[in-house]
One Martini backbone bead per residue (centre of mass of N, CA, C, O) as a GRO file, in nm:
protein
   67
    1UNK     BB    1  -2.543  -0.361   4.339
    2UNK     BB    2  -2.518  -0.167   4.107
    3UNK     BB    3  -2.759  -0.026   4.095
    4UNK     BB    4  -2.735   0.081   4.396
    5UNK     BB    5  -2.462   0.202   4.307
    6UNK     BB    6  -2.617   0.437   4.140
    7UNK     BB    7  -2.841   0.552   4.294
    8UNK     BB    8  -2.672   0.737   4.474
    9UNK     BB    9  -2.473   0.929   4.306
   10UNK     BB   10  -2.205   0.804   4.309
   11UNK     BB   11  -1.911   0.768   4.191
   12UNK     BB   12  -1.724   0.585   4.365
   13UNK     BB   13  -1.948   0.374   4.475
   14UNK     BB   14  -1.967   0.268   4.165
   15UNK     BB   15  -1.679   0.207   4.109
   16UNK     BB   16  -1.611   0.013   4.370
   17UNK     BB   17  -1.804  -0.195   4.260
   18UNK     BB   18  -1.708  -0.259   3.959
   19UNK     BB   19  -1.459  -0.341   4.077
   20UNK     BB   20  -1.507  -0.578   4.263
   21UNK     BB   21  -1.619  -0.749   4.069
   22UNK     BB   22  -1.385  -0.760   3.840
   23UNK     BB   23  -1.228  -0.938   4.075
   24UNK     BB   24  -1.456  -1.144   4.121
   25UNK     BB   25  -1.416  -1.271   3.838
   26UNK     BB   26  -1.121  -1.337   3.836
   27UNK     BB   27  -1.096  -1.513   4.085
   28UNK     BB   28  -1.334  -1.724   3.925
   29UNK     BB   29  -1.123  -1.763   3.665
   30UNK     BB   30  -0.892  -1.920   3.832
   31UNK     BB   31  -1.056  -2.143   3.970
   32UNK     BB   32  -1.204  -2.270   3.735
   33UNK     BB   33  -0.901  -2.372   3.647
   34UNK     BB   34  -0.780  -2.491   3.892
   35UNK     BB   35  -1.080  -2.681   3.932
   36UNK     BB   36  -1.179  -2.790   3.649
   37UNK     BB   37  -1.403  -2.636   3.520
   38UNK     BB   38  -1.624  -2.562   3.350
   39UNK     BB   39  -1.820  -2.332   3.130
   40UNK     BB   40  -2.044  -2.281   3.307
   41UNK     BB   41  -1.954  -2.267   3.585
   42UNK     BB   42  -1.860  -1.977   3.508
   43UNK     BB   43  -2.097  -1.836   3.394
   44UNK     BB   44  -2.258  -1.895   3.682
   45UNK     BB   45  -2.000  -1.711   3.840
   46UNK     BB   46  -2.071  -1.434   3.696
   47UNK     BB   47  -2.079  -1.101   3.790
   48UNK     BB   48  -2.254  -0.837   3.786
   49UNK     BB   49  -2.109  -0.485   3.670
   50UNK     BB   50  -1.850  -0.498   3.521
   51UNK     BB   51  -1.669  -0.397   3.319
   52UNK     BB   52  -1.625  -0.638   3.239
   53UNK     BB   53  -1.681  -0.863   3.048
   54UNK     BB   54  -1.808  -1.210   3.005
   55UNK     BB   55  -1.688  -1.279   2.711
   56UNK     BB   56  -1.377  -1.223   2.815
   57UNK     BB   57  -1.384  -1.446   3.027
   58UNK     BB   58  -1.465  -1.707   2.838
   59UNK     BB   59  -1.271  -1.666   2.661
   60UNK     BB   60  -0.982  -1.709   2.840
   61UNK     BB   61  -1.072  -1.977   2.917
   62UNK     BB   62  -1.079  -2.118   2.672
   63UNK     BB   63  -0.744  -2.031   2.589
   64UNK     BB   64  -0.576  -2.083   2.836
   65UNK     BB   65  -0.402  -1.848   2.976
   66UNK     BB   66  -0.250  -2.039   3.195
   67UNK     BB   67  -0.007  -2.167   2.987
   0.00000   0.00000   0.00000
């Protein structure tokens, strides 16, 4: 999906793309949080494209950041 949004040339909607990308997979580092899932299925749950790496999520999730 960043792809496609980076091909039209426009910079909101790679921007509002990017940002989408890292809501849904903070969201998804929530869900695996409290759905006391693996650490496997989070990072096989992590949308690529945003600025967020996924090692920052991995990390976040691994140190229990919400204790």
């Amino acid at each position: 999906m960043s792809d496609s949004a980076h091909k039209l040339g426009n910079d909101y909607v790679s921007r509002y793309v990017s940002k989408l990308a890292d809501v849904t997979n903070l969201k998804t580092l929530l869900r695996a949080w409290k759905l006391e899932r693996s650490e496997d299925e989070l990072e096989e749950s992590i949308v690529p494209g945003g600025e967020l790496p996924a090692e920052v999520i991995i990390k976040a999730f691994k140190n229990d950041i919400f204790q």
